[in-house]
N, C-alpha and C positions, 0 to 999 in steps of 0.2 A: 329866801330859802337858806336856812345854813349849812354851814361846808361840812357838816355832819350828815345830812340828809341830803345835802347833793352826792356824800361819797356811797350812801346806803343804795341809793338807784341806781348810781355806775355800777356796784358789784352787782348788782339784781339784775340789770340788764346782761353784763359779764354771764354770769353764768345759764340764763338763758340761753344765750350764744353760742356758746358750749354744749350744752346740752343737745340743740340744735345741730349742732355739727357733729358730735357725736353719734348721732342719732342719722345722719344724713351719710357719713362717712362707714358704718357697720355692713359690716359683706353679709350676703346671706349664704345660707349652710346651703352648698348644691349635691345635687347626686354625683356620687365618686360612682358606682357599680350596681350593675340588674344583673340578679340571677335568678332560674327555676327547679325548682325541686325534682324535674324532672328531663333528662337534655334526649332521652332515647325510648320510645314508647311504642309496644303492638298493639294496635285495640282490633277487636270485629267490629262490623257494621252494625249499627245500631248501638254499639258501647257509649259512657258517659265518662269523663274524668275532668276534675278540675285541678288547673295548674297552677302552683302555689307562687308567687313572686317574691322573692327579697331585693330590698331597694337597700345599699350603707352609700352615708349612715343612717342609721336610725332617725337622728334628727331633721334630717332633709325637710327642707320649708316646703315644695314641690314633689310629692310622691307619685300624680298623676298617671297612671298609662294609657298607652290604647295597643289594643292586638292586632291581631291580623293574620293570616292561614295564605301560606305560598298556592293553596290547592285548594280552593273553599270545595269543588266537588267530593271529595277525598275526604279531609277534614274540615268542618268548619268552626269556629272559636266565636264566643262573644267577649262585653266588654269586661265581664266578670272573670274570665279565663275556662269557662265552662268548653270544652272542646268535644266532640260530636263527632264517631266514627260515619261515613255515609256511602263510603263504595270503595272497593280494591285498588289501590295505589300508595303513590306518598303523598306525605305534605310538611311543611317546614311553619311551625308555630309560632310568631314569633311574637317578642313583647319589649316593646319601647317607651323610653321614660319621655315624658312632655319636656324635662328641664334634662337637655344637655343630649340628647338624641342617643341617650343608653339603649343596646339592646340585649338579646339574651332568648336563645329559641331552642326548641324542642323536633326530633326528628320525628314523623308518626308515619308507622308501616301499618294499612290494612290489608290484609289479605285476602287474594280473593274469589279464595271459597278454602273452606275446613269443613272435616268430617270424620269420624274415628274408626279405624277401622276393626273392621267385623272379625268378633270372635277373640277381640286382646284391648287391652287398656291404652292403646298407643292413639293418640290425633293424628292428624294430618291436618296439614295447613300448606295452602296452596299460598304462598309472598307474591307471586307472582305467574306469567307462565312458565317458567325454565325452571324455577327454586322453592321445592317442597321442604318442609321440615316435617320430621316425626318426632313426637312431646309424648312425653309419660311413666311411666315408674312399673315397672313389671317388662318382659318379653312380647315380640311380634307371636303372632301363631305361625305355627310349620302351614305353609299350603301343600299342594300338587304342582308339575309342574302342566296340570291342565288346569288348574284354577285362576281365572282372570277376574276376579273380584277386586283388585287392589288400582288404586286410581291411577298409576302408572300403568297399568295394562291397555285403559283405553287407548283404541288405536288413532283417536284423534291427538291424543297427548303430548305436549310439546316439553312436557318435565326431561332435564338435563340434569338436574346437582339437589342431591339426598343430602339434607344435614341432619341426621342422627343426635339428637339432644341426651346432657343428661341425661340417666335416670331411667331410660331403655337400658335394659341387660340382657338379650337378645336378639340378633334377626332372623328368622324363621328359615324354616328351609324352603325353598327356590322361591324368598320370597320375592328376587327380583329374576325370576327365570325370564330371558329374553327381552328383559328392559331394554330401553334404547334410553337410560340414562348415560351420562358422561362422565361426572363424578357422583362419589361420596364419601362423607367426612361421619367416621366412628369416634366417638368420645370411652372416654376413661369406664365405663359402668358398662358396656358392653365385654361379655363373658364368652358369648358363642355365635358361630356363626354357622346355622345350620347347612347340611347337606345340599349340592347343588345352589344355595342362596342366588350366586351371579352367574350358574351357567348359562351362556350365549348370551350372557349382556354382552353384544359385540363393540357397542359404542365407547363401553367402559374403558377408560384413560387412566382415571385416577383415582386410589382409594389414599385417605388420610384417615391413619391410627391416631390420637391423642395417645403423648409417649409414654402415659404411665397407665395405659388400657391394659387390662386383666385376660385376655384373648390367649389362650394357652393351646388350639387346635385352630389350623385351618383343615376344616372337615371334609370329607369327600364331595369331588367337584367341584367344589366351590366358585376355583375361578374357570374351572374348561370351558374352552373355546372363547376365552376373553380376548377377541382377537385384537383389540386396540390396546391392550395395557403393553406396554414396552419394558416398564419399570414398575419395582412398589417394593417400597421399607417396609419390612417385617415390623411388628414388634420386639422389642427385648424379651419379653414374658413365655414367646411362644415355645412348645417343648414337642410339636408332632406337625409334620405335613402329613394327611390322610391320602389316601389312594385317592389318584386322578385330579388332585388338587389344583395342578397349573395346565394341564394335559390339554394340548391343539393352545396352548395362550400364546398371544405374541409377543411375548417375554426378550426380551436382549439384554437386559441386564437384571440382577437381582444378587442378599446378599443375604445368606442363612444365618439367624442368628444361632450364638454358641448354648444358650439353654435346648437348641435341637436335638434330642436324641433318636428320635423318630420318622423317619422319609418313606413311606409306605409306595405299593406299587404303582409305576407311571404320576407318579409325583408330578413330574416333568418332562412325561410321553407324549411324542410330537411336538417339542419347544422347537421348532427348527429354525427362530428366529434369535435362537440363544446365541450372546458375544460372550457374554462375561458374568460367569461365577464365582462369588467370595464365602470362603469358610472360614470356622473359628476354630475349628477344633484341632488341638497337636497330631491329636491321630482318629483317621475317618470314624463316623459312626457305621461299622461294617454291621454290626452285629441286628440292628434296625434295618437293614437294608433289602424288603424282601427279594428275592431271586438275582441276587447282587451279582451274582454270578454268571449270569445271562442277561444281558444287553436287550435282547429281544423283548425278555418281561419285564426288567427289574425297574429303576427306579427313573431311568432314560429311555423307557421301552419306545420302539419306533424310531429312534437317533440311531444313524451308521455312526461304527467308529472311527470314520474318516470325518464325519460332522464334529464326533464330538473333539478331536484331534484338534479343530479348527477354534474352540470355544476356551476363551482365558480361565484358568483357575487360580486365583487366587489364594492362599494357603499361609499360616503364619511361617513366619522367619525360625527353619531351623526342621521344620514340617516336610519338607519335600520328600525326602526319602521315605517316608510314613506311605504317604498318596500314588508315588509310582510303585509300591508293592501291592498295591488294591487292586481289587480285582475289577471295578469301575473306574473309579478315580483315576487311573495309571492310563489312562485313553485322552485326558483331558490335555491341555497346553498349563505347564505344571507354573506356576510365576510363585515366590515366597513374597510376600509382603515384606516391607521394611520393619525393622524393628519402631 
């Protein structure tokens, strides 16, 4: 063999070898991240939805997954990501890659039971037993405060906390007369809040305005005899308390926004749990004030003036002398805010 064609085999073999090692030496592309199109989901029972997965990179030699449902009774998922509402609860979705134990899940709330209520465009949806939500685009109906058709009325009822979605623009009058809710949460597209709405909601605690809600009256009665509310932020927007608006509530604090110009009668007749009131205005709205002149009717009807002597008023800085020439106001414990 000559030393020409022994040196032709060495590099043949050479680069074999190489190639080999190359080849033996090459990393594979693994998964860096799982994620789904969808991380937060309501479905009803009997709903269908399938969940979209993203594997990066793209190239990943290994795209494999397999699912799996925290709550197969509740939700259950195949291997396709098809997931299947089945009964009133949660369940947590989730999806893992075969190469490198990526996950990536989805929350699912069923609700368990919805129904729309009669006479208005608004759902109901029971999340749970304690937390109703109401969905829809238009107003509640006004009821009676003898009408118990609304699913909080049942006296089996354990509903606690109202969230008011979107796109309701208003709650009807006495639509919650005598609930034994606890909360509830108004959003921004709510405009009115009919007459007696919350009276003797006694359990009532907490109302949350959404701060750019368009709510320009609180109407008569609305909250009387709310005997659990202690506190509650106005909105900015509002421009009128109606007659008997807070009237028997167990108020101890609260604080009038300055677009108020209007406090009609017993606004705040019988608060006798009142500490502490804060105004905005340099000088009282006397002129709004019916029978401001009499204690007995006007806007603190039922408060002695030794009550009201006892309760903070707060007043802007520079304000004071305005408030003790009032014919109401001048009974209060007179405090100026800081600048």
């Amino acid at each position: 063999m000559t030393d020409f064609r022994i040196f032709r085999m060495t590099m043949a073999v050479a680069l074999i070898a190489t190639a080999v090692g190359f080849t033996a030496c090459k990393k594979p592309i693994v998964v860096d991240t799982v994620s789904l199109d969808k991380t937060e989901l309501m479905m009803f029972k009997n709903d269908t939805i399938t969940l979209t997965v993203t594997i990066l990179p793209d190239n990943a030699e290994d795209k494999s997954v397999k699912w799996s449902s925290s709550n197969a009774t509740v939700a259950a998922v195949d291997q396709n990501g098809v997931v299947v509402a089945l009964a009133g609860g949660t369940a947590v979705i989730m999806v893992t890659t075969n190469d490198g134990n990526k996950s990536a899940s989805c929350n699912i709330t069923v609700p368990i039971d919805s129904g729309t209520l009669a006479g208005s465009p608004i759902k109901w949806i029971l999340l749970n037993e304690k937390t109703m939500i109401l969905r829809g685009e238009g107003a509640m109906k006004d009821y009676t405060n003898l009408d118990q058709s609304k699913p909080w009325d049942n006296p089996n009822s354990k509903i606690k906390d109202i969230i008011v979605e979107e796109g309701v623009t208003a709650i009807g009058k006495y639509a919650f007369y005598r609930a034994m809710i606890e909360t509830i949460t108004v959003p921004t597209t709510v405009t009115s809040i009919g007459q007696g709405a919350f009276t003797e909601a006694s359990e009532l605690k907490q109302i949350t305005f959404a701060s750019d809600v368009g709510l320009q009256d609180i109407n008569d009665y609305v909250f009387q005899s709310c005997w659990s509310l202690k506190t509650l932020k106005l909105p900015s927007t509002l421009r009128a308390l109606r007659t008997a608006a807070f009237q028997y509530s167990g108020l101890e604090t609260i604080e009038i926004p300055l677009q108020v110009t209007t406090i009609q009668q017993a606004a705040f007749g019988g608060c006798d749990s009142l500490k502490e009131l804060t105004v905005n205005w340099a000088n009282p709205v006397t002129c709004a004030m019916q029978n401001s002149t009499d204690i007995g009717n006007g806007v603190f009807k039922s408060i002695s003036t030794a009550k009201l002597a006892t309760i903070k008023l707060n007043v802007p800085a520079g304000s004071k002398t305005n408030y003790e020439a009032h014919d109401v106001w001048k009974y209060f414990n007179i405090v100026e805010k800081p600048n």
